[in-house]
C-alpha positions in Angstrom: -3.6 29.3 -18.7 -1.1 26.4 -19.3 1.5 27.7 -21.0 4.3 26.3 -23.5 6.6 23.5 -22.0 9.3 25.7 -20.5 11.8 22.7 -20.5 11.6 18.7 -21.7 13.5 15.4 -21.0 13.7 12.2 -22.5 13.3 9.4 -20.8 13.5 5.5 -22.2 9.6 4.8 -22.2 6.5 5.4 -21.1 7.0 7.9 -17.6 5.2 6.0 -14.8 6.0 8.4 -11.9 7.3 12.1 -11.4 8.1 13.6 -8.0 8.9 17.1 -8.1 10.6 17.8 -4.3 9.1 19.3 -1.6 10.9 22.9 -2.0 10.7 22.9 -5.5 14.6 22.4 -6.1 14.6 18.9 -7.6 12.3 16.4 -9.9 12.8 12.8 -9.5 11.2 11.0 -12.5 11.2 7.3 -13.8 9.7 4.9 -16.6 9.0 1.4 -18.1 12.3 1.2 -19.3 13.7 0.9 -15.8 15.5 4.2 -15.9 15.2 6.6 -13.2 16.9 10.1 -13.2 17.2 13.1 -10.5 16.6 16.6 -12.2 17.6 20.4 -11.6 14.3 22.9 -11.4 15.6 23.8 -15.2 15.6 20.2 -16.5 19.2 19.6 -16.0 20.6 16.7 -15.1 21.5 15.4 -11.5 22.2 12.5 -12.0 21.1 8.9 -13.2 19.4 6.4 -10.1 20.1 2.2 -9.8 17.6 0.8 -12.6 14.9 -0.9 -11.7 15.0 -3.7 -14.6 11.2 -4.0 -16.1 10.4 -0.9 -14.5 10.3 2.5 -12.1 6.6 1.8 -10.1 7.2 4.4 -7.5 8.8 7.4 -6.3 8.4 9.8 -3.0 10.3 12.3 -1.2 10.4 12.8 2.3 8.1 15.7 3.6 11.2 17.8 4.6 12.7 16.9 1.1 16.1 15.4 2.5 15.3 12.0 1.4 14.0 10.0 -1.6 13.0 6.5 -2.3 12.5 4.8 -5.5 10.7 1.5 -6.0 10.4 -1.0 -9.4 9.2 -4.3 -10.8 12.3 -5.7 -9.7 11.4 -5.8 -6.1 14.1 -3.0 -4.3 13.8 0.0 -2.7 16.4 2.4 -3.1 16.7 5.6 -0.8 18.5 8.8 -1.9 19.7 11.9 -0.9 19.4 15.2 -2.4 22.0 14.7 -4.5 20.7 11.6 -5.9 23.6 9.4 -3.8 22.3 6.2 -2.4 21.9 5.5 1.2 20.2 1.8 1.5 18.1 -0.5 -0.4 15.9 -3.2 0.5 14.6 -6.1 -1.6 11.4 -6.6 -1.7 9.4 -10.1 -1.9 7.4 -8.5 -5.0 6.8 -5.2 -7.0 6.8 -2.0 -5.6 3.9 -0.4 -6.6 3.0 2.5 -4.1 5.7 4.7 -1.6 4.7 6.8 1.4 6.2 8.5 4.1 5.3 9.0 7.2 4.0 12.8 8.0 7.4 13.8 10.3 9.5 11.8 7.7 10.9 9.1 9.8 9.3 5.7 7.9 8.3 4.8 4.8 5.6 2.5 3.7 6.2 0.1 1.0 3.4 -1.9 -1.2 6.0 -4.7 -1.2 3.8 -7.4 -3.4 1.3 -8.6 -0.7 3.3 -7.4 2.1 3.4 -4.5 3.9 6.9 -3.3 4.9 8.2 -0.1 6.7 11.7 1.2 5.9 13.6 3.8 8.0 14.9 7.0 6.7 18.2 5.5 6.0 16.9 2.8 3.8 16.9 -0.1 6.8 13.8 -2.6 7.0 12.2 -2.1 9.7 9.5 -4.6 9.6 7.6 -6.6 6.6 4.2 -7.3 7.8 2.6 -10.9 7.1 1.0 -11.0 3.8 -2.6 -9.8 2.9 -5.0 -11.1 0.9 -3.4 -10.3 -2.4 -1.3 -7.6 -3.9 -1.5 -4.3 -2.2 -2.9 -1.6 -4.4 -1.9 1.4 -2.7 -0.7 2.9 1.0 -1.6 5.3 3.6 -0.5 7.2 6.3 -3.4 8.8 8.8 -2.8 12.4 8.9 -1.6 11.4 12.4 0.9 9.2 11.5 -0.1 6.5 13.7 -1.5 4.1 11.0 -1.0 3.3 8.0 -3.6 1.7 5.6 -3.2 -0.9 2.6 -5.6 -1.7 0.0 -5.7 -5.5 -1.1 -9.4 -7.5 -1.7 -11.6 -7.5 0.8 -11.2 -3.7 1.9 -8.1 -1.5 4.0 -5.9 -3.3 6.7 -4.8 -0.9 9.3 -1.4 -1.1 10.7 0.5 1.4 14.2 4.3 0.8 13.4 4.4 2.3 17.0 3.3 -1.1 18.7 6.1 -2.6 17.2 6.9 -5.8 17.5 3.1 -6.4 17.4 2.5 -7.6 13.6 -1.3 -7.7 14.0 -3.5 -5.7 12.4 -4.7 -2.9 14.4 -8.3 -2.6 12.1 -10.1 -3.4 9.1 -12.2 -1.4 7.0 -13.9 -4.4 5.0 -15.8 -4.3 1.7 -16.2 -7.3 -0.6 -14.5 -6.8 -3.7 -10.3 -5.2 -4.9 -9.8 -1.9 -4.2 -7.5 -0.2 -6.6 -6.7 3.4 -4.8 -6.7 4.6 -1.6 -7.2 8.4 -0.6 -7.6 10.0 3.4 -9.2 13.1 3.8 -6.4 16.3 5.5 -8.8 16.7 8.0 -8.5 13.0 9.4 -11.7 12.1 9.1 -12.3 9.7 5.7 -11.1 7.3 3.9 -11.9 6.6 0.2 -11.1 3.7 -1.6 -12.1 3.4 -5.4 -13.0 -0.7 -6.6 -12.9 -2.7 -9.5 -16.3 -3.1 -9.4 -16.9 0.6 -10.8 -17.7 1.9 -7.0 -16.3 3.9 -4.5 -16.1 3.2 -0.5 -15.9 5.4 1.7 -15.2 4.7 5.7 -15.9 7.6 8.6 -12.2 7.1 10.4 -12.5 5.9 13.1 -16.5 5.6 14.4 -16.5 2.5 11.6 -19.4 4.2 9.7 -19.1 3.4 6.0 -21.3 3.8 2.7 -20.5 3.2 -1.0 -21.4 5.4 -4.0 -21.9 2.7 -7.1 -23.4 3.4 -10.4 -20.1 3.9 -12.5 -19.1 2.5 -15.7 -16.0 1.6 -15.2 -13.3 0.5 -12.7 -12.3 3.9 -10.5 -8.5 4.2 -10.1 -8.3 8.0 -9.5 -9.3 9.5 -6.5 -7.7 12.8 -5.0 -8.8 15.1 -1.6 -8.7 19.2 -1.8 -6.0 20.2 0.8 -9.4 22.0 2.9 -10.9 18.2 2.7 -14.4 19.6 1.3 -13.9 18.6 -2.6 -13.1 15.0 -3.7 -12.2 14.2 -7.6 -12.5 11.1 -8.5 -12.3 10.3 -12.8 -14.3 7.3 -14.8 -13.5 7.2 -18.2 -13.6 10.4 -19.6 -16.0 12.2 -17.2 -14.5 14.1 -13.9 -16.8 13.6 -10.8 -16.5 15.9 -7.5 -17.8 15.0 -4.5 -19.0 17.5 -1.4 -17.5 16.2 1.8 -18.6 19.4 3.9 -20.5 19.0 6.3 -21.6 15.5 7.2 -20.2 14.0 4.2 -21.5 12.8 0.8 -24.6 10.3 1.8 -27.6 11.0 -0.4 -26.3 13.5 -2.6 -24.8 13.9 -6.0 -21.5 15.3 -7.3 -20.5 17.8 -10.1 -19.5 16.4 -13.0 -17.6 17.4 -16.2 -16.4 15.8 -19.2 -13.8 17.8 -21.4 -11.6 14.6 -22.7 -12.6 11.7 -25.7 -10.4 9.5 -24.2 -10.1 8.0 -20.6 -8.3 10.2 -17.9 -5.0 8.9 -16.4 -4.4 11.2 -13.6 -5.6 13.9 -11.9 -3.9 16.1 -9.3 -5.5 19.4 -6.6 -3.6 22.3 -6.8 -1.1 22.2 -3.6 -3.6 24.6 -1.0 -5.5 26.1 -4.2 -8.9 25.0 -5.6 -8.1 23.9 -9.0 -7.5 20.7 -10.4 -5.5 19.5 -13.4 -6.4 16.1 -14.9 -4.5 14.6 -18.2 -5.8 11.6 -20.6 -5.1 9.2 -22.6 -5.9 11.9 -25.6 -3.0 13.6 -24.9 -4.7 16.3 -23.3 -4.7 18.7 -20.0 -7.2 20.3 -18.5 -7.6 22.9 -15.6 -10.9 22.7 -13.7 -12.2 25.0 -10.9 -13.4 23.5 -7.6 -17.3 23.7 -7.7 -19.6 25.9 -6.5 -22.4 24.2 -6.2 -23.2 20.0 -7.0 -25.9 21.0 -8.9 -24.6 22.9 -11.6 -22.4 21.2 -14.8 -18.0 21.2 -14.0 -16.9 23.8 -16.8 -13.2 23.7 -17.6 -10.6 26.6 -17.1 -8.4 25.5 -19.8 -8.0 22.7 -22.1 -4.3 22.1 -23.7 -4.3 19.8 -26.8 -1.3 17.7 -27.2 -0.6 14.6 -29.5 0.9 12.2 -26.9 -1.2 10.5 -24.7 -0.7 11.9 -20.9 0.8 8.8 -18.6 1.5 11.2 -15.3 1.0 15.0 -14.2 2.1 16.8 -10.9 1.6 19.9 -9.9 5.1 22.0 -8.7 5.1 22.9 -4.9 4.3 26.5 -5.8 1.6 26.2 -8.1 2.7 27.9 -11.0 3.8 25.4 -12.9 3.4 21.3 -13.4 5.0 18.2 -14.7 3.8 16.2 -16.9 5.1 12.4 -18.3 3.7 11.3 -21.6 3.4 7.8 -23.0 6.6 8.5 -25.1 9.0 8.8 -22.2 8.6 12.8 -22.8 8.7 14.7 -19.3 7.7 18.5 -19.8 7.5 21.6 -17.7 4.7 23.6 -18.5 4.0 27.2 -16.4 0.4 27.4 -15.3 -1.2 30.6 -14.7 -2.9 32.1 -11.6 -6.7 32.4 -12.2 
């Protein structure tokens, strides 16, 4: 089901973020190296973005796809057109490791070190927010787009831009220990943060109702909601869990699980409105799984695609029938993927 790649590009090292545009027309694509590139649909080249020396972190587009922002180990933030020309930067008082914008397009979130700081859509600082307890992990936007949520130890900080020039937080969502990924259900009404301490957290937004799901191996950094909110993925190691949100949530039950990689899995990504999920590893390969149909019965892969280099990145295209995927080599492919 996941065909032949139908195009590659090269970039300097390993590809540490790939953002294919909202209509489909562009790819915007960066790496270790500190390169970052805009692409056509067929691969071609744009044009070549400000590096970011000792590293492209980050990359989003804008939900109506008329504006992109880039972030790096070098602190900036540079925003984009469609055509890849610059329109403002900001420096940053640490890396850039996690982008957002805001649901109508009009602010953008920045993991700036331990600071939270929103940007407008023409690249201006709004406001940097006081610093957290340490380096934010990842960012949020409610479905809303009244808050937005950062993960540092000690749990998720809460933040309304709207109540500006308050810097305060507006809540806390506190758990004892560093959460490394943050995810918010569609529907509005969870959020899940995966921790170092091989659990996950979830919080009931906003009644303040919380539990934790422990008993992992390993540290979980993937997490990802099904557009309908009633399937969450979340990856340890080499083994694929899915959680059943339907309903009144996940408390006392169990997920469906699935293992179909030897190595550990470094990404995984819901089909945009569909129900199945791609995930690639560190053993180079990619594999289509089918949303569950019952927690109580083994995950059985679609499709498994071998490949030699280890897989750093995947996204799915805006229209589902095809994805991109970064490798640890600085190879970014185009691969069609078959309806099921």
């Amino acid at each position: 089901m996941i065909g032949d790649a139908a195009w590659r590009f090269t970039l300097g090292d390993f590809v540490t973020t790939i953002s294919p545009s909202p209509g489909g027309e562009r790819v915007a694509t960066g790496s270790l190296a500190g390169d970052a590139v805009l692409l056509g649909s067929d691969g071609s080249l744009i044009g070549k973005l400000r590096e970011h020396p000792l590293g492209v972190l980050s990359s989003a587009w804008s939900p109506d796809g008329s504006r992109l922002a880039v972030g790096g180990q070098d602190g900036m933030v540079h925003v984009y057109d469609t055509a890849g020309e610059p329109i403002g930067s900001v420096a940053g008082t640490g890396w850039i490791g996690s982008l957002a914008w805001s649901p109508d397009g009009s602010l953008l979130a920045v993991a700036d070190g331990k600071h939270l700081a929103i940007v407008d859509a023409d690249g201006r600082l709004v406001q940097r927010y006081p610093q957290v307890s340490s380096t934010i992990t990842a960012v949020a936007w409610t479905p809303s787009g009244r808050r937005v949520g950062v993960t540092s130890y000690g749990g998720i900080t809460w933040y309304d831009p709207d109540h500006l020039p308050s810097v305060r937080p507006s809540r806390t969502h506190e758990f004892k220990g560093s959460p490394l990924s943050i995810v918010l259900a569609p529907n509005g009404k969870w959020a899940c943060a995966g921790f170092q301490d091989a659990s996950i957290h979830l919080w009931r937004l906003w009644s303040g109702d919380d539990l934790s799901m422990s008993g992992y191996p390993a540290k979980i950094e993937l997490l990802g909601f099904r557009s309908d909110s009633h399937w969450m993925a979340s990856a340890c190691l080499d083994e694929l869990t899915v959680w059943d949100f339907s309903g009144r949530g996940p408390k006392g039950t169990r997920p469906a699980a699935g293992t179909a990689h030897d190595r550990h899995i470094s990404c995984l990504q819901w089909e945009p409105g569909g129900a199945r999920l791609l995930t690639g590893g560190a053993d180079g390969r990619l594999v289509l799984w089918p949303s569950p149909r019952s927690v109580n019965r083994p995950l059985e892969p679609l499709d498994v695609d071998e490949g030699e280099v280890a897989v750093a990145t995947a996204e799915w295209c805006a229209d589902a029938t095809s994805i991109l995927v970064g490798r640890a080599d600085g190879t970014l492919e185009h691969r069609p993927v078959a309806s099921s």
